[in-house]
C-alpha positions in Angstrom: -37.0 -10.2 -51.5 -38.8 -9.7 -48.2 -39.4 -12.5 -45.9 -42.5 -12.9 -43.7 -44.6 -15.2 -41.3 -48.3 -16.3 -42.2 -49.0 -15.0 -38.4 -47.0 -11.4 -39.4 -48.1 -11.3 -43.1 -52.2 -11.5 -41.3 -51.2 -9.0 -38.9 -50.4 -6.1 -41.5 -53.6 -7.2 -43.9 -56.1 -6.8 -41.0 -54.8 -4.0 -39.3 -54.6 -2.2 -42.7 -58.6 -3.3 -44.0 -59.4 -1.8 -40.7 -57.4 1.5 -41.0 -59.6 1.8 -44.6 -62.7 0.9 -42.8 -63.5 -2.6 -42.3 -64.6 -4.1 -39.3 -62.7 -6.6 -37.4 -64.8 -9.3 -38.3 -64.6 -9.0 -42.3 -60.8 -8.0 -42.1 -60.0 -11.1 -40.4 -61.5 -13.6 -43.3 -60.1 -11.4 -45.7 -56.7 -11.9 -44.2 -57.4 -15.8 -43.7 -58.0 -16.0 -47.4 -54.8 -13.8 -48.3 -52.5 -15.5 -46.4 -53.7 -18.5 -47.5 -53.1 -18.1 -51.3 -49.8 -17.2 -50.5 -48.7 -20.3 -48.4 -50.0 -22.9 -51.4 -47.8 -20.9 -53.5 -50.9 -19.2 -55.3 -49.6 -15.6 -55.0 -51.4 -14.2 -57.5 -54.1 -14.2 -55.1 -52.5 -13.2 -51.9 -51.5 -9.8 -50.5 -50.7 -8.7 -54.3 -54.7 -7.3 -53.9 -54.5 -6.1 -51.0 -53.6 -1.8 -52.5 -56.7 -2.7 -54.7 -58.7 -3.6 -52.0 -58.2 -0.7 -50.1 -58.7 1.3 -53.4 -62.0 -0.3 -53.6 -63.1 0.5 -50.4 -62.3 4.2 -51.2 -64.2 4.1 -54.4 -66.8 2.6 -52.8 -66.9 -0.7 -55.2 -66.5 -2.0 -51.6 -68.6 -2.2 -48.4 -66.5 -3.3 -45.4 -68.3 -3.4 -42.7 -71.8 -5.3 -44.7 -72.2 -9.0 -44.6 -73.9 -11.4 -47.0 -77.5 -13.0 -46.5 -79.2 -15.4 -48.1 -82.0 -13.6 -50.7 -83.6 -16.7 -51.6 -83.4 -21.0 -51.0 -85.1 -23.9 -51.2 -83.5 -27.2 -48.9 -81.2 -27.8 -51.9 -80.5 -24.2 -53.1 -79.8 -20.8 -52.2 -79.2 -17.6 -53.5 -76.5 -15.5 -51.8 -76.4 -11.7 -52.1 -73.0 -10.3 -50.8 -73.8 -6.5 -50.4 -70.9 -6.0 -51.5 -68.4 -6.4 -48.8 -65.5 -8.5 -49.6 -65.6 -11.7 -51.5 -63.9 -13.7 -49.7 -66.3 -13.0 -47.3 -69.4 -13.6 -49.2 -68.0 -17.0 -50.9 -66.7 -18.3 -48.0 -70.7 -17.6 -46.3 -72.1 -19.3 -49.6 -69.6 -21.9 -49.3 -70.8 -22.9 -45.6 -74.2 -22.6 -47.3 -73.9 -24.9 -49.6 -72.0 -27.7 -47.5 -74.7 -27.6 -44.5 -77.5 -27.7 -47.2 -75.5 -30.9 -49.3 -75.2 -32.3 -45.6 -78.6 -32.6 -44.9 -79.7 -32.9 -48.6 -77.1 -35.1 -50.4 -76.8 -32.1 -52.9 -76.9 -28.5 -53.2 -76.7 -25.5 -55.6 -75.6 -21.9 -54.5 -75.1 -18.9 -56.2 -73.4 -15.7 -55.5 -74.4 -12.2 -56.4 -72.6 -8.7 -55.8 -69.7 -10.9 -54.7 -66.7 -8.7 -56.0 -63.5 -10.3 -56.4 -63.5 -13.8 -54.5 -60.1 -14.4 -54.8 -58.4 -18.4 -54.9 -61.2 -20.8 -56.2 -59.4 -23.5 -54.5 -60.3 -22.3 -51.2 -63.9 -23.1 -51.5 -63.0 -26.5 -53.0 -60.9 -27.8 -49.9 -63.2 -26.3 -47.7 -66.0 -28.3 -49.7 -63.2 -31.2 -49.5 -62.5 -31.6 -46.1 -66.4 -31.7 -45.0 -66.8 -35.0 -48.0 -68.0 -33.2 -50.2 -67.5 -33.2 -54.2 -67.3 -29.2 -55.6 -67.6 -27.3 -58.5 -67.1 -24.0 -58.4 -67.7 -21.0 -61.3 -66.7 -17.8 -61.3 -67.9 -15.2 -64.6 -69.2 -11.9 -65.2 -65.9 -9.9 -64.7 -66.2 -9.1 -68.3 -69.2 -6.7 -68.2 -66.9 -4.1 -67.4 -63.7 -5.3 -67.6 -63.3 -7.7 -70.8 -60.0 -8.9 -71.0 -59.9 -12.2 -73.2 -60.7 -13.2 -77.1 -63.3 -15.8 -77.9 -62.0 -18.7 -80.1 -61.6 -17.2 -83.7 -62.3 -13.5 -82.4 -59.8 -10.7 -82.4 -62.3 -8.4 -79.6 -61.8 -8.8 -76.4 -65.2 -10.0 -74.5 -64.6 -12.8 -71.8 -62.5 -12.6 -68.9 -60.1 -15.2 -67.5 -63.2 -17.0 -66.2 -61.5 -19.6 -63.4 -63.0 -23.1 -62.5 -62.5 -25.2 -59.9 -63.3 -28.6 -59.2 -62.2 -30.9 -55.5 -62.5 -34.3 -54.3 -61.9 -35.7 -50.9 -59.1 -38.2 -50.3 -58.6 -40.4 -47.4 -55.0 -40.8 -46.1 -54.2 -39.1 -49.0 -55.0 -34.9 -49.4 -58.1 -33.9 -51.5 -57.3 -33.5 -55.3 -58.1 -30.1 -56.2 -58.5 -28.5 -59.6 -58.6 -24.8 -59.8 -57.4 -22.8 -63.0 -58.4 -19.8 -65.3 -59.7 -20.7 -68.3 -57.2 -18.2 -70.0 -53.8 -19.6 -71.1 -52.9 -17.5 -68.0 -53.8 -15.1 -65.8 -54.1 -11.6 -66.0 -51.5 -11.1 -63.0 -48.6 -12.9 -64.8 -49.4 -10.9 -67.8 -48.7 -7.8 -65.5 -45.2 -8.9 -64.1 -43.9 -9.8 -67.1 -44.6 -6.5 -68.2 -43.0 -4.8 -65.1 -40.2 -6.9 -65.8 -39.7 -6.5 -69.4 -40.3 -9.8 -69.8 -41.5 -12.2 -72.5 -44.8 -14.5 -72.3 -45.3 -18.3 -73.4 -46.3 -18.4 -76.8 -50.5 -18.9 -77.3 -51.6 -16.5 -73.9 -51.8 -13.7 -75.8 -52.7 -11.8 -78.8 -52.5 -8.0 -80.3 -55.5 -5.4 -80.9 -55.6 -7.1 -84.5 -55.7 -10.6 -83.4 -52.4 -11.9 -84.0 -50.4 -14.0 -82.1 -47.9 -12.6 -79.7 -45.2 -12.8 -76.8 -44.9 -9.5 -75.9 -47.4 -8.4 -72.8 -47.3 -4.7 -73.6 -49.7 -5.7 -76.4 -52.1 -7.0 -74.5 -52.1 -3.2 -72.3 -52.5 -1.8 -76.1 -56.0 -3.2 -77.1 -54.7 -7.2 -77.2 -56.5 -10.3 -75.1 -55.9 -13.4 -73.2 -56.4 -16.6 -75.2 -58.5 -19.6 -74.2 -56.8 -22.3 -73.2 -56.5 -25.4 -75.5 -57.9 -23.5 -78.0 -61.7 -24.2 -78.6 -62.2 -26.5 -75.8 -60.9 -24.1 -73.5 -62.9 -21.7 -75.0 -65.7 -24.0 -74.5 -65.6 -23.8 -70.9 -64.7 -20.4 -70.4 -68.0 -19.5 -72.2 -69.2 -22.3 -69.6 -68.0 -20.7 -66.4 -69.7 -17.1 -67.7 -73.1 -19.0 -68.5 -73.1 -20.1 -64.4 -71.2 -17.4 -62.9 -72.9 -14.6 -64.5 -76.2 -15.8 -66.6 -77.3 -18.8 -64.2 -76.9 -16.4 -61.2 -78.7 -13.4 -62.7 -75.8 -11.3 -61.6 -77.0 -9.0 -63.9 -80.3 -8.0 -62.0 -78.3 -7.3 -58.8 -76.6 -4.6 -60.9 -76.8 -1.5 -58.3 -75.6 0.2 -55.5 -72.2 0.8 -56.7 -70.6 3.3 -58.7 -71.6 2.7 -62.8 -68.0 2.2 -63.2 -67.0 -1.0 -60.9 -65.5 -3.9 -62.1 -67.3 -6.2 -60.4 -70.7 -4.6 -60.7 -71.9 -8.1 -62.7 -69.8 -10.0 -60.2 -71.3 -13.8 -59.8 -70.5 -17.5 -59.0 -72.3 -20.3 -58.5 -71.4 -23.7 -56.2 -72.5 -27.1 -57.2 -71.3 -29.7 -54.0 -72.6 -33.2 -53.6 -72.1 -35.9 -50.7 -68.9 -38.0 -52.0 -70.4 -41.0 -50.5 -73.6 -40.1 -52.5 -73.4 -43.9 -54.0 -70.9 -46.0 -51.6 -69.9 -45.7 -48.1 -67.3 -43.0 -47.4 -65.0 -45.8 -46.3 -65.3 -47.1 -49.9 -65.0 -43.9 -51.8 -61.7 -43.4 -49.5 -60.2 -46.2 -50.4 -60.9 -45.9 -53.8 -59.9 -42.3 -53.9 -56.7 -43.5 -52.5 -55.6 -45.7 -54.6 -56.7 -43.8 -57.8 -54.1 -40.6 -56.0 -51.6 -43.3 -55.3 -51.8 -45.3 -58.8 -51.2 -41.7 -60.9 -48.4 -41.0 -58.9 -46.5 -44.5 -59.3 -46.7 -43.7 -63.4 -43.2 -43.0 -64.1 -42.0 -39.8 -65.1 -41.5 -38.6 -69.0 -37.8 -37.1 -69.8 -37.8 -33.7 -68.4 -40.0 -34.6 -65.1 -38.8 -35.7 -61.7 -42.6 -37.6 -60.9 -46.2 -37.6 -61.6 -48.5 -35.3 -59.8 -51.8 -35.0 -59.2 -53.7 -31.7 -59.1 -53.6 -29.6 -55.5 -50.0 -31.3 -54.6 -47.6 -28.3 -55.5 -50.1 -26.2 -53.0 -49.7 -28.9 -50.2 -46.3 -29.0 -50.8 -45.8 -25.5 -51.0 -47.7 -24.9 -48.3 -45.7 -27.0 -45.8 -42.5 -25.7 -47.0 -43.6 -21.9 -46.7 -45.3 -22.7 -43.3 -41.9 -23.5 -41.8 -39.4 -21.5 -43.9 -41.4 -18.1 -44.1 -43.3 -16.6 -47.0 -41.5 -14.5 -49.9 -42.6 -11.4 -51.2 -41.3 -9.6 -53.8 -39.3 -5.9 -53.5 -41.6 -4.0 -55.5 -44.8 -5.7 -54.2 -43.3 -5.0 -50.0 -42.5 -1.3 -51.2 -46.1 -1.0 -52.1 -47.4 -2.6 -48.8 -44.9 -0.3 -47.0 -46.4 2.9 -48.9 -49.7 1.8 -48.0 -48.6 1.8 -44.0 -47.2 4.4 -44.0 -50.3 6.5 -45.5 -52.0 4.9 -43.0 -50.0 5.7 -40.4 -49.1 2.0 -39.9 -45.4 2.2 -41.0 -44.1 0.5 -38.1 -46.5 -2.6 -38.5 -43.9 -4.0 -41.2 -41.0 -3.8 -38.9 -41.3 -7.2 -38.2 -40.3 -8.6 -41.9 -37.0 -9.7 -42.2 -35.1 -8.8 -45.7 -33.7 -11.9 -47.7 
């Protein structure tokens, strides 16, 4: 296990987007949202992505130095066209969109097109949060060209892990913040347990024929991810592809990149609203408060320590790997360390410390 600093960990993403071709200002969000999945904990989305990245860029699937515009609005809407440079980048712009246009109009709807891979849905919400405002976030289409997950009933694979995200503002009390694939889990953890030889949970998975399974080389074989909760979960992944992909017309904004990218159908769409909409903010504070307060003084079942509410293992995590460091695993630092050193870059990771 490798040990790094948020401020080291940033240093070695941006200086490697702009060894591949990205401009200062893009590599920097890209590294903000990085290093910012890691320190809540949410390393699935860190620097894990940052070799496909920077295989993207050399496919061309991305366009580092463009930046998104806005290709269509109304006071309460807007439709954002990436160009496809990074996501982060694009969904953070339609993000700032959508909270200046909910400022001034109590509401707003934005969409996303050629957005490629927008990484931690959670993000968006807190950044929603944190300006008052009430988010929900889809994110669909990934299955055009890269179907990964079984509809309820179905043995084909068609869907894609599909993530949600919902957040609320607190007061004296952090913003609860929902953010979660609408597979039984995501396509990442299916990977590691793989590269470990591992085992999965029972229901994530199933084989080429449609039966149940543990093992994650199946999936690699012609299996799929499974809804979550069944047909409910099913439900709203179908839900997140209808306004990430159909909603958005993703489809139309098909071209400029090679017939074979992922993320060609790439789309999300925003929904924010003032949280004070109906009540003074000081009221819907208090209230939110006490609701965040009232969950947590539930006492435990056997087997848990306490009662959470959604967004406090990222908090938590967040402070702890803030002041202790952030960890990254062998084979994952190897792969950062290969990338350097193609890049001439080697002695960037000097400064991470071995644990």
């Amino acid at each position: 296990m490798v040990l790094t600093t948020a401020d080291e960990l940033h240093r070695i993403i941006d200086k490697i987007l702009v060894a591949t071709g990205a401009d200062e200002r893009n590599a920097n969000r890209v590294a903000d949202a990085l290093v910012s999945a890691n320190l809540c904990g949410v390393d699935t989305h860190g620097v894990y992505h940052l070799p496909l990245y920077v295989e993207m860029i050399k496919t061309g699937e991305i366009a580092p130095t463009a930046w998104p515009k806005i290709l269509a609005e109304t006071p309460t809407t807007a439709l954002v066209g990436g160009n496809w440079t990074f996501g982060h980048v694009t969904a953070k712009y339609a993000t700032e969109v959508a909270i200046k246009k909910a400022d001034k109009q109590n509401v707003a709807v934005v969409s996303m097109v050629q957005a490629n891979h927008i990484g931690r849905l959670g993000e968006y919400a807190e950044m929603a949060a944190f300006s008052g405002m009430i988010s929900m976030i889809f994110a669909g289409s990934l299955s055009e060209k890269v179907n990964a997950a079984v509809p309820y009933g179905g043995r084909k694979r068609i869907l894609h892990t599909n993530p949600i995200a919902m957040g609320f503002p607190g007061g004296e009390e952090p913003p609860m913040i929902l953010d979660f694939s609408t597979a039984a889990l995501s396509g990442v953890k299916v990977i590691n347990a793989r590269e470990k030889n591992e085992h999965l949970p029972p229901g994530c998975i199933v084989d080429k024929d449609g039966n149940p399974t543990t093992d994650p080389v199946a999936f690699f074989e012609g299996g799929g991810h499974l809804p979550f909760g069944g047909h409910k979960g099913y439900a709203l992944m179908l839900a997140v592809e209808f306004l990430g992909r159909v909603f958005s017309g993703a489809d139309t904004f098909d071209i400029g990149r090679p017939t074979e990218a992922a993320f060609r159908h790439s789309g999300a769409t925003l929904i924010l609203f003032k949280s004070d909409l109906f009540q003074s903010l000081t009221e819907y504070s208090k209230k939110a408060d006490a609701m965040e307060r009232c969950i947590r003084e539930v006492p435990p079942a056997p087997g848990f320590k306490e009662v959470l509410i959604p967004g406090d293992p990222e908090v938590r995590t967040r402070a702890v790997r803030q002041r202790d460091g952030i960890p990254i695993p062998d084979e994952l630092w190897q792969k950062l360390t290969d990338l350097a050193a193609s890049l001439d870059l080697d002695e960037s990771l000097t400064a991470w410390s071995r644990k």
